[in-house]
N, C-alpha and C positions, 0 to 999 in steps of 0.2 A: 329440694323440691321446687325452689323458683326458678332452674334453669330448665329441669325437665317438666312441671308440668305451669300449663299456660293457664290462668283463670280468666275466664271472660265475664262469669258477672261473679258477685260474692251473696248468694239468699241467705237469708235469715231462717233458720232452721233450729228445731229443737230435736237434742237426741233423737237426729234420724239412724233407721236402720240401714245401714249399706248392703244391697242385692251386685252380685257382682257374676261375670260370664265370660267363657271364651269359645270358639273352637274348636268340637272336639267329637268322639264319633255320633253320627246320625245329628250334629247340631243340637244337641236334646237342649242342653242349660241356657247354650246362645237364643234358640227361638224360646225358648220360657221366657228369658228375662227381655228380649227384645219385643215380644208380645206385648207384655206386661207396661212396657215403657210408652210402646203406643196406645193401647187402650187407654192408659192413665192418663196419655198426653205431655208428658214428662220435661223439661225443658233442656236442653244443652245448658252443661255452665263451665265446662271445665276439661279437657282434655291432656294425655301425656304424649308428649312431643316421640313420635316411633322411630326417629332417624338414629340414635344412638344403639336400638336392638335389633333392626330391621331393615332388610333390602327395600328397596322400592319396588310395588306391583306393577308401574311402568313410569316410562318417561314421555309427557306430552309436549310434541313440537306441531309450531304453529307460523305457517308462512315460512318452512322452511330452518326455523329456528329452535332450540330446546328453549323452552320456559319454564318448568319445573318439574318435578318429581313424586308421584303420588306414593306417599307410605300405609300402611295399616292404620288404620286410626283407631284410637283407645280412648275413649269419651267418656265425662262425668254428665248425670243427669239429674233433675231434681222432683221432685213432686212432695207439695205442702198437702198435706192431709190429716186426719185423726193422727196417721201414723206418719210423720215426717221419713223424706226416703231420697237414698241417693241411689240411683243405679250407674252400675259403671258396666259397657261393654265393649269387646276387644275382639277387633278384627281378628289377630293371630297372638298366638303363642310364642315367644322366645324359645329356641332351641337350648342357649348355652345355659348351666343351672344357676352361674351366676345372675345374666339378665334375669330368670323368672323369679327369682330372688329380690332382688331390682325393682321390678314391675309390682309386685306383691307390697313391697313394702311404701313404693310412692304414691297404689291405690288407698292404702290401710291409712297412709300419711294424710291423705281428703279426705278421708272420712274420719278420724281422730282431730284435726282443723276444725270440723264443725259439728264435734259432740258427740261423734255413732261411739255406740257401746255394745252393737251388735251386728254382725257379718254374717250373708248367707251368699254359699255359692253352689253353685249349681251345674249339673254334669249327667256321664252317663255311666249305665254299670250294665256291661256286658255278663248275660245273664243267660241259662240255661231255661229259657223258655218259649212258650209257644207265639205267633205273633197274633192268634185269637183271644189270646189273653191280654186282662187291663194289665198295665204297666206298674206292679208297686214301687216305692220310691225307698232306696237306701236311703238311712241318714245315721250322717258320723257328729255327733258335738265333740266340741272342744274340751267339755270339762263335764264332770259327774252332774252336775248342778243342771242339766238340761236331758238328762239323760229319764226323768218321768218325762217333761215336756214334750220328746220325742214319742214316747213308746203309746203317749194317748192319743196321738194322729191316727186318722182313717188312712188305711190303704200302705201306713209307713213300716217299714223292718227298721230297725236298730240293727245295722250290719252285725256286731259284735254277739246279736243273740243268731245268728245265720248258724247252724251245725258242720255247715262245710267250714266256715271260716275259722274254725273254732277259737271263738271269740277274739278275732284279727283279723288283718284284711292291710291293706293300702291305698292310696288316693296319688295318682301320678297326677305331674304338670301344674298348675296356677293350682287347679283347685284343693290340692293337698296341702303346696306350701302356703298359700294368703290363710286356708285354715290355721295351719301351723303356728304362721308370724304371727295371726291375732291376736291365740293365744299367749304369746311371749311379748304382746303390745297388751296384754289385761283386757282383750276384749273378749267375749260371749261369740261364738262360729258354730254353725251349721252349717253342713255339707250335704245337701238331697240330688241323690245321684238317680235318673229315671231311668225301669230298665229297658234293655234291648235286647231280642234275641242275638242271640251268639250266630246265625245264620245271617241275616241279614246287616249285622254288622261288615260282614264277609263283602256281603253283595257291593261289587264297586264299576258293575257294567248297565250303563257306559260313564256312570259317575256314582262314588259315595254315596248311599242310600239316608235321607233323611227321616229321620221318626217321630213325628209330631207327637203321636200316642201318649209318650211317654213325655215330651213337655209339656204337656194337659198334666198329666197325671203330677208333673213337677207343678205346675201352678196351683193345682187344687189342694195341695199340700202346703202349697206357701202363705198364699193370697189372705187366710184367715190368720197366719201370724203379723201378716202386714197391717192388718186391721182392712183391706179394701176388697172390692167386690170389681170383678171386672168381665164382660160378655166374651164369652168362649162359641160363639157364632162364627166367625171367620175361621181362626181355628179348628172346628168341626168341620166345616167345608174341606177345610186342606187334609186332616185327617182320610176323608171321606174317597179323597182323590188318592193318596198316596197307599190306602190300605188297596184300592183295584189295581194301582200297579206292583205290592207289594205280593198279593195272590196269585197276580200272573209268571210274578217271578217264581215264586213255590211250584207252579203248578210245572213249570219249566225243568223242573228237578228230577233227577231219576228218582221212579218211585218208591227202588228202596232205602235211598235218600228220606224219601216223603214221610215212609213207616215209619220210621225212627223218628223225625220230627217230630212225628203226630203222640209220638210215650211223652212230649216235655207238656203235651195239655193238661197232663195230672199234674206237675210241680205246684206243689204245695209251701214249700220254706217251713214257716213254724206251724200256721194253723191247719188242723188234719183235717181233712173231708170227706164226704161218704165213699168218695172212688180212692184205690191203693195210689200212694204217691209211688213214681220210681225210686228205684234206689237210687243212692251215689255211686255204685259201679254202673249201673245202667245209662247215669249219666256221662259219664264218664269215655263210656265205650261211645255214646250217641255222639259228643264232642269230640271224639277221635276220626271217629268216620266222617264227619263234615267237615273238617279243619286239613284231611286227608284230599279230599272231594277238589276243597277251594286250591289247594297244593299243587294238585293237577292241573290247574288252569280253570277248573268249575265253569264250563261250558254251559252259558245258557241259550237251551236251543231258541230258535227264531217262532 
């Protein structure tokens, strides 16, 4: 740990919880916890050095000359509170499984250094639904032993009770394996995945589509196991902005594209409601035809 990661200061902290994030679709977990870090105010203390996982995003020369090399930066953060808290966030992902292995366990390594006995990560789950609808938040624990603490959340699924997944599922990239290692480091891991429709996950013209939606929805889910309270005003702004360009992208759609979309505003998951949910063939077919669409090139008109 002392050669990959650098400590700049050492706080004083009591059994903080470590909030951890990366890159990954719609940004969901990265702007949750990067929100999160600003509102709190949260301070740098600690960083893992990117040069042994990672290309450089460019080279800066100056008067002609190279000066250095900018890498991804993977940063520890702190905030003293009720609920003592590190947050750690990570430009990129490692490709190879050994680095994400690597990375997983040098974060887990700061946060075991200064007492955490519980990890939460945070992500997205590409999800058969509508984008009028609020965003519920998977969560995977690590051990039986959190698996009430899960199920009494507002707005949250226990993936494992989902009828599609029949009681399984998977978690690619950091956020699967850091759960994993914790558990085999004796820590306490939560994994709250926000969803995102399966459309717009798609959507990558003329860039990657972001989904604040659903990092609200991840914060509102968090923030009270944190013990803190934090102003979701800028964030509704941004929400506010990207749902008019998210419509216009819909609206852009062949419309019988549109029809099909418009059956996922029933999806229900576990609890029933007065309107018939679709089935799992209908979802099925609906995910076929849009994944078809984007296949073709998913022309969106001007």
């Amino acid at each position: 740990m002392e050669n990959i990661v650098v400590m700049h200061k050492k706080p004083e902290l009591k059994d903080p919880y470590l909030v951890a994030a990366w890159p990954g679709i719609g940004n969901i977990g990265l702007m949750a916890v990067n929100y999160l870090k600003n509102r709190l105010e949260a301070e740098e203390f600690a960083e893992i050095k990117s040069c042994p996982y990672f290309f450089p995003k460019s080279i800066t020369i100056k008067n002609g000359i190279l000066q250095h090399m900018d890498f991804p930066s993977h940063k520890f953060y702190y905030k003293k509170a009720e609920q003592d808290l590190i947050l750690f966030l990570g430009e990129m992902q490692p490709k190879e499984e050994e680095e994400i292995y690597d990375i997983a366990n040098h974060v887990l390594d700061v946060g075991i250094a200064f007492g955490c006995k519980r990890v939460y990560t945070a992500g997205a789950a590409v999800a058969p639904i509508h984008h009028t609808l609020k965003p519920k938040v998977w969560a995977v624990p690590n051990n039986e032993k959190l698996i009430n603490e899960v199920k009494g959340g507002e707005n949250i699924i226990l993936m494992s009770n989902m009828g599609e997944k029949g009681r399984q599922g998977s978690i690619s990239g950091l956020n699967g394996v850091l759960l994993g290692t914790a558990k085999r480091k004796g820590l306490d891991g939560i994994c709250l995945l926000g969803e995102i429709p399966i459309y717009i996950a798609q959507f990558s013209i003329p860039y990657p589509m972001l989904y604040p939606n659903a990092s609200k929805s991840i914060l509102e889910a968090l923030t009270p196991r944190l013990k803190v309270e934090i102003d979701l005003s800028r964030l509704n702004s941004f929400i506010t902005r990207t749902e008019t360009e998210i419509e216009n992208l819909y609206q852009s759609l062949p419309l019988q594209i549109q029809e099909e979309l418009d059956k996922l505003k029933y999806e229900t998951y576990v609890k029933p409601t007065a309107l018939e949910p679709i089935t799992d063939e209908e979802k099925e077919k609906i995910m076929k035809e849009v994944e078809e669409f984007f296949k073709k090139g998913g022309k969106i008109n001007d």
